[in-house]
C-alpha positions as CSV (number, residue, x, y, z in Angstrom):
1,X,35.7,-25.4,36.4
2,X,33.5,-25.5,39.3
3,X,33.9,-22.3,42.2
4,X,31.6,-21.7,45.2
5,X,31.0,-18.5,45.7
6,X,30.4,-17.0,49.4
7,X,28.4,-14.1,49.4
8,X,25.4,-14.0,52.0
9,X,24.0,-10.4,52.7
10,X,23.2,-7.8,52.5
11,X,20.9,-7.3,49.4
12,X,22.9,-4.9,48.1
13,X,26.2,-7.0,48.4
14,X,24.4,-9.8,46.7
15,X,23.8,-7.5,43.3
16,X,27.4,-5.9,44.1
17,X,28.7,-9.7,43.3
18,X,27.0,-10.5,39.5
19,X,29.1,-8.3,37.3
20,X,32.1,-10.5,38.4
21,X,30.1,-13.5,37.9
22,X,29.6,-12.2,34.1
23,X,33.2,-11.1,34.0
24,X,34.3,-14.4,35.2
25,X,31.9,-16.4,32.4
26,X,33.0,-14.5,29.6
27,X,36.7,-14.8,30.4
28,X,36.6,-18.5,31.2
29,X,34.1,-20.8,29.0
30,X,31.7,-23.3,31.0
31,X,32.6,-21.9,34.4
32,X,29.6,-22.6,37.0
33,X,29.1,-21.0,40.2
34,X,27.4,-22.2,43.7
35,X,26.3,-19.6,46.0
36,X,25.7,-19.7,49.3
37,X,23.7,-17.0,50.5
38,X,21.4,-15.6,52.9
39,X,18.0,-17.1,52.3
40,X,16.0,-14.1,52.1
41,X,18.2,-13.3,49.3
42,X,18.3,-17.0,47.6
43,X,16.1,-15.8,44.4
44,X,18.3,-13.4,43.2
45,X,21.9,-16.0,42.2
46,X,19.0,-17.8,40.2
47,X,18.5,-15.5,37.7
48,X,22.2,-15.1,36.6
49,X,22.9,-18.0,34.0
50,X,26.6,-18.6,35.3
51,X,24.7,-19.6,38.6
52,X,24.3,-23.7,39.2
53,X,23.1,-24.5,42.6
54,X,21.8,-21.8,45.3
55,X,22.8,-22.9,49.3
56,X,20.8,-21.3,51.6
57,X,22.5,-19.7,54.4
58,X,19.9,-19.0,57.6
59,X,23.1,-16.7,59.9
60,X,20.9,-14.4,61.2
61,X,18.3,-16.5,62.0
62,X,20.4,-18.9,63.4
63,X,22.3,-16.5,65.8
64,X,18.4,-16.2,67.5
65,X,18.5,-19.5,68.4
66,X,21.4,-22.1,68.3
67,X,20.0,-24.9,69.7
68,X,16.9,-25.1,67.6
69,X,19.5,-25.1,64.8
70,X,21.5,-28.1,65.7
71,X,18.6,-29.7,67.3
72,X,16.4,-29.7,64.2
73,X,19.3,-30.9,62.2
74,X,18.6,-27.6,59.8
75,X,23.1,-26.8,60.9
76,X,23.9,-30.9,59.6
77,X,22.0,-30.4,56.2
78,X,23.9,-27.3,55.4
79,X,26.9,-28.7,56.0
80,X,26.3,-31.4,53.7
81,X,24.9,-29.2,50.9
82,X,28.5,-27.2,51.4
83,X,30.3,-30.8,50.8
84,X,28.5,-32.1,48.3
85,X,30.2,-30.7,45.3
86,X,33.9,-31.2,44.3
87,X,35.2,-27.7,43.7
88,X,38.5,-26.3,42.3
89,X,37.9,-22.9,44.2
90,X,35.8,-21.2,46.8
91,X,35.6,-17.3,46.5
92,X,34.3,-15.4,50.0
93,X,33.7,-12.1,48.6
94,X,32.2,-11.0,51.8
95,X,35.2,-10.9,53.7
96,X,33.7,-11.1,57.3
97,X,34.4,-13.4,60.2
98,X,30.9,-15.2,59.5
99,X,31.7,-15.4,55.9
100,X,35.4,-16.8,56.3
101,X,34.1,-19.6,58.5
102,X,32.0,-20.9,56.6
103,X,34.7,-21.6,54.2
104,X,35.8,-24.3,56.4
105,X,33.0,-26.6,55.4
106,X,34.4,-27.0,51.5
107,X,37.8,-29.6,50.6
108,X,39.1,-26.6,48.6
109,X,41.2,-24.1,48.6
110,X,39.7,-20.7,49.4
111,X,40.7,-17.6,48.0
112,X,39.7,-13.9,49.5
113,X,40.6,-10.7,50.4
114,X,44.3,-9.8,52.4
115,X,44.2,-8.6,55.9
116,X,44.6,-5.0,54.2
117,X,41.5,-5.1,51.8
118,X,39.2,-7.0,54.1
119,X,36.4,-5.4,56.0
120,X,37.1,-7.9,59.1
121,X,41.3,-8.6,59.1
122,X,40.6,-11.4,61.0
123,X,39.1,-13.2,58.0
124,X,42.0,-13.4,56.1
125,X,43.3,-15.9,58.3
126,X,41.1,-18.1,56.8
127,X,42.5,-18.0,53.5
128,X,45.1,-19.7,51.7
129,X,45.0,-17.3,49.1
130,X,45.0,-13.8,50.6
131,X,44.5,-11.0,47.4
132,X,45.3,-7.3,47.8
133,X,42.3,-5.3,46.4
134,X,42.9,-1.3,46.7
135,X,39.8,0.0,49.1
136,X,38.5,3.6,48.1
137,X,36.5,2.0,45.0
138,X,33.0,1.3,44.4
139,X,32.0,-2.3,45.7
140,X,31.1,-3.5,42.0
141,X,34.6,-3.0,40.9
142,X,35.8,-4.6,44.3
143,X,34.3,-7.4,43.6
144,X,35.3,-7.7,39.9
145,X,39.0,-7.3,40.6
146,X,39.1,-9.9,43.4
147,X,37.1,-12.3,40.8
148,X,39.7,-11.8,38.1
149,X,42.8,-12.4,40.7
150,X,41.6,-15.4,42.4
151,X,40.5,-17.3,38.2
152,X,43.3,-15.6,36.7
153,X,42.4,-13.4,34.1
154,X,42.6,-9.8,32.7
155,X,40.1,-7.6,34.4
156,X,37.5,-6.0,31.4
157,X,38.4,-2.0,31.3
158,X,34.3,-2.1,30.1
159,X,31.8,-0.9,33.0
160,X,30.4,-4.2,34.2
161,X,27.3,-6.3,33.1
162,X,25.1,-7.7,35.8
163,X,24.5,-10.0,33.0
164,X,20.9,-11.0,34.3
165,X,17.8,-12.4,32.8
166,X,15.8,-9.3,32.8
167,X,13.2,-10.8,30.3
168,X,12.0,-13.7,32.6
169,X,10.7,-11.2,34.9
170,X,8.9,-8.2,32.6
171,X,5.6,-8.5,32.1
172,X,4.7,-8.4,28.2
173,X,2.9,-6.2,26.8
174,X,3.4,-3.7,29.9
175,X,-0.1,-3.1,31.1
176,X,0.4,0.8,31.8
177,X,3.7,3.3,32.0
178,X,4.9,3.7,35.9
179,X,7.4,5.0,38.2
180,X,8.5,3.2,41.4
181,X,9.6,5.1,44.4
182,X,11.2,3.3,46.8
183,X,11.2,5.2,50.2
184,X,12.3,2.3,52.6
185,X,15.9,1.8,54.1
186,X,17.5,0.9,57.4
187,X,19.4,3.9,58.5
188,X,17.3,6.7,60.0
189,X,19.6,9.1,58.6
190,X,19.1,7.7,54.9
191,X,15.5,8.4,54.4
192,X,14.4,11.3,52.4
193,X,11.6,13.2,54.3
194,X,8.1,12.0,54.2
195,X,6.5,15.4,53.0
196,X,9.0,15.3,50.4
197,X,8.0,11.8,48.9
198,X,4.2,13.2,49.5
199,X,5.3,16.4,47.0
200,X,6.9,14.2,44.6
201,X,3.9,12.2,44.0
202,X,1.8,14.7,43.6
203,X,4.2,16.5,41.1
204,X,3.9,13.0,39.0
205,X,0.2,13.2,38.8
206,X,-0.2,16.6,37.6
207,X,1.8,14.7,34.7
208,X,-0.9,11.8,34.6
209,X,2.5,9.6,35.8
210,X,1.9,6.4,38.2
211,X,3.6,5.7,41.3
212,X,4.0,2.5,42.3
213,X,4.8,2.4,46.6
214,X,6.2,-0.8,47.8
215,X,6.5,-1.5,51.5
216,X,8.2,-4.7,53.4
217,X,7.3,-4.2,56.9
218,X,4.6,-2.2,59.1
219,X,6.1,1.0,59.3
220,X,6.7,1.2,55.5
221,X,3.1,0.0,54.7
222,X,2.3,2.9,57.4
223,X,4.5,5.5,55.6
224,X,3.4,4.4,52.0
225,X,-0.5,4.9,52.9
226,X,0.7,8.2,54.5
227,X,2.2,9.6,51.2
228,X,-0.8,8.2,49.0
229,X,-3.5,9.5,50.9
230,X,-6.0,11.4,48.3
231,X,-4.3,10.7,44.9
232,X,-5.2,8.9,42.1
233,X,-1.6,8.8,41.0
234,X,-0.8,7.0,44.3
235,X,-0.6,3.0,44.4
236,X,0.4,1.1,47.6
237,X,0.9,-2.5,46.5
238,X,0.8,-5.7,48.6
239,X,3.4,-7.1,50.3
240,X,5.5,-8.8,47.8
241,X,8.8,-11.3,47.9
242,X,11.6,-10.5,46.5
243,X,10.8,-12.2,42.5
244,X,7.3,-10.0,43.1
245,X,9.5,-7.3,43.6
246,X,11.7,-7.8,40.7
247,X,9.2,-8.3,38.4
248,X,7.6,-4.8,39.4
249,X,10.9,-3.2,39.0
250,X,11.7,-4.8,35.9
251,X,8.5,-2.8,34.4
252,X,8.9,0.2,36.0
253,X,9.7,3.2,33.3
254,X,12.1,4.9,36.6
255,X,12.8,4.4,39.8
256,X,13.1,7.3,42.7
257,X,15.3,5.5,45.5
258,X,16.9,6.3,49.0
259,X,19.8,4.2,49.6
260,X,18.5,0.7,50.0
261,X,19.1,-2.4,48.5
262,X,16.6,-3.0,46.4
263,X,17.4,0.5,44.9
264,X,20.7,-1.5,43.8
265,X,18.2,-4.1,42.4
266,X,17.0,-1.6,40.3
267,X,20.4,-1.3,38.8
268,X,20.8,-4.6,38.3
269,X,17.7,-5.1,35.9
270,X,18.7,-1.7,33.7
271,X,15.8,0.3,35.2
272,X,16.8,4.4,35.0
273,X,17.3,5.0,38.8
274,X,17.6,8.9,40.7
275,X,19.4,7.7,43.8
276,X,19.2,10.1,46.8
277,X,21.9,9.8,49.3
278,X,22.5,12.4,52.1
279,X,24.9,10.2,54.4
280,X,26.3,8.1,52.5
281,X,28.8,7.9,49.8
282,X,27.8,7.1,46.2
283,X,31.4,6.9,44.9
284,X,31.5,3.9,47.0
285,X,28.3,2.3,47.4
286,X,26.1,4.0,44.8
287,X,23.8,2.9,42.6
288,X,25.8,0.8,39.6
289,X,24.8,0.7,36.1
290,X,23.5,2.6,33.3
291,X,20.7,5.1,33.4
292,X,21.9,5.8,37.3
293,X,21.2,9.2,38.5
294,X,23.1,9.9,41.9
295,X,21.6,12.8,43.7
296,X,24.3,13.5,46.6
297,X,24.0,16.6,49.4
298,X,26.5,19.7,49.5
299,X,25.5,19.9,53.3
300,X,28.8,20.5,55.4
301,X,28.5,17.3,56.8
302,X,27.7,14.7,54.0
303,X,28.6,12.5,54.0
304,X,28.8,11.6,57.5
305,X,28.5,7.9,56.9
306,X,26.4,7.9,60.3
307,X,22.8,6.0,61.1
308,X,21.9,8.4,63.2
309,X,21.5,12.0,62.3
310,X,23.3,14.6,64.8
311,X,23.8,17.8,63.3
312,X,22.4,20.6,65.4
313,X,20.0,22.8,63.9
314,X,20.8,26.5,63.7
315,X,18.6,29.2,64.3
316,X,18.8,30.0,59.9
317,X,17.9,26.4,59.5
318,X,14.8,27.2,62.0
319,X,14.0,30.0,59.9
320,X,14.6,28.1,56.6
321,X,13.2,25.1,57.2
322,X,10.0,22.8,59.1
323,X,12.5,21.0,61.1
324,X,9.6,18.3,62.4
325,X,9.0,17.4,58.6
326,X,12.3,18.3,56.9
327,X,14.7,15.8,58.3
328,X,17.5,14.6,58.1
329,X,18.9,18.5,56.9
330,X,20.8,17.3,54.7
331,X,18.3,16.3,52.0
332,X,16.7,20.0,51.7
333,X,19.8,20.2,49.6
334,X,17.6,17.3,47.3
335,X,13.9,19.1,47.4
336,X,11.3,17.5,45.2
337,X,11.6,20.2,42.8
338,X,15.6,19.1,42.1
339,X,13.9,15.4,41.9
340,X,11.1,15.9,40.2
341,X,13.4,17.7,37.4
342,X,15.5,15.2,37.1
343,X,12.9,12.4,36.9
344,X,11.1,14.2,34.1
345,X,14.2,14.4,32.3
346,X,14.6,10.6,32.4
347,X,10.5,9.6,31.4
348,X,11.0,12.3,28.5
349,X,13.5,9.6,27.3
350,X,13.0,6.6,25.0
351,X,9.9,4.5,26.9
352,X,11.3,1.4,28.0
């Protein structure tokens, strides 16, 4: 059986999606899946071994310029990649308006998510198999359920596998024992304060531990060098793609993480993750896996689910806190000493 499987972004979506791909392997011998994804994110379907061919999708780059896209013929040779397998089924587990459409492109028929389940109604429309999938769950089991629906099979009660190749990307023997924090995301509201990263670190190398501080654009680079200033602990690597990245993941002993996709990454290669989230939900979106650590605020209003912080200071918080260096609020509720706890707890565990 041959499926094509629509999945394109974000990062965290894309690992969200590979426990189903294990689920559906194990349930249905000699299944393969094509994936058309967002390119950024191509490496990733390649390491699952129920994974055949990888399509490229270029959306957000193409939105910044249509013409170039038709013009350069880039639009025609995706098309053709989409048509030039027979499938039995196409899957969109994204269930958006960009993702439905592209389901047009494929001679099959396309399974996805009802108008009631579906993050975009519209998309359903699309559909000729439209599944009811019960919201309020983590995005993992989401996924899994829709998987098992659309191939026709009993869903595993087990906690699910991402079922990747983890050994293809660690480093053996591991040079040195590290931890990686990983201090970038998207949302203003979802990063842990700077000063606090700063105080973890040093924390760690009163312990003789390694940080490891990835960075993927200017401003994280900026922030990294900012929290390693001074410390031989402290390591600021180069900019790396996102196989670079998985490697250095893959060795890491633990992981410190905002909410941020490659935080989810970190799941999906077994590394013991603390995941801090002050906005955002963790029942729904958190890290998935074993050896997850989900660090979520008490403050009144987390989660607020916003990307924009706008709780007003009161004059106790003044007193209480630096409110320049100490934002968003809701993460003095996860200080470094609550981290820095529970990260000792996991590195005093079996060395991976």
């Amino acid at each position: 059986m041959r499926v094509l499987l629509i999945k394109t972004s974000s990062l965290g979506d894309v690992v969200h999606t590979l426990p189903a791909l294990t689920d559906a392997a194990r349930a249905i011998p000699g299944i393969k899946f094509d994936w058309a994804v967002e390119e950024g994110f191509a490496e990733i379907p390649t390491w699952h071994p129920a994974v055949g061919k990888v399509i490229p999708v270029a959306i957000r780059r193409w939105r910044k310029n249509v013409w170039q896209t038709i013009k350069s013929g880039e639009w025609r040779r995706f098309k053709q990649s989409m048509r030039a397998e027979k499938y039995d089924l196409v899957i969109d587990a994204q269930g958006l308006l960009k993702s439905a459409w592209l389901t047009r492109y494929v001679k099959a028929p396309v399974a996805g998510l009802d108008k009631d389940s579906a993050r975009e109604p519209l998309a359903a429309r699309f559909y000729s198999r439209r599944l009811a999938v019960a919201r309020g769950q983590h995005a993992v089991e989401r996924v899994r359920q829709l998987f098992a629906l659309a191939l026709g099979y009993d869903l595993p009660q087990t906690q699910g596998s991402y079922g990747l190749d983890i050994d293809r990307l660690v480093e053996l023997p591991r040079p040195y024992p590290y931890v990686v924090f990983l201090h970038g995301t998207t949302w203003e509201s979802k990063h842990w304060p700077e000063l606090y990263w700063r105080q973890l670190t040093e924390r760690m190398g009163q312990f003789g531990v390694v940080v490891k501080l990835p960075w993927g654009n200017p401003a994280e680079k900026a922030r990294a060098e900012r929290i390693a200033s001074g410390l031989r602990n402290a390591l600021v690597l180069p900019k790396l793609n996102l196989g670079g990245m998985g490697k250095v993941l893959a060795g890491a002993q633990a992981c410190v993480a905002v909410d941020t996709g490659l935080g989810h990454l970190a799941a999906a290669l077994d590394v013991p993750t603390i995941s801090l989230l002050g906005p955002t939900n963790p029942v729904l979106t958190g890290a998935y896996g074993k050896g997850q650590v989900h660090l979520a605020s008490d403050f009144p209003c987390a989660p607020c689910m916003q990307k924009q912080c706008t709780y007003p200071p009161t004059a106790e918080d003044a007193r209480r806190f630096d409110l320049k260096r100490e934002q968003p609020l809701c993460f003095t509720r996860l200080n470094p000493e609550r981290v820095a706890s529970h990260l000792s707890t996991l590195l005093a565990e079996e060395p991976r």
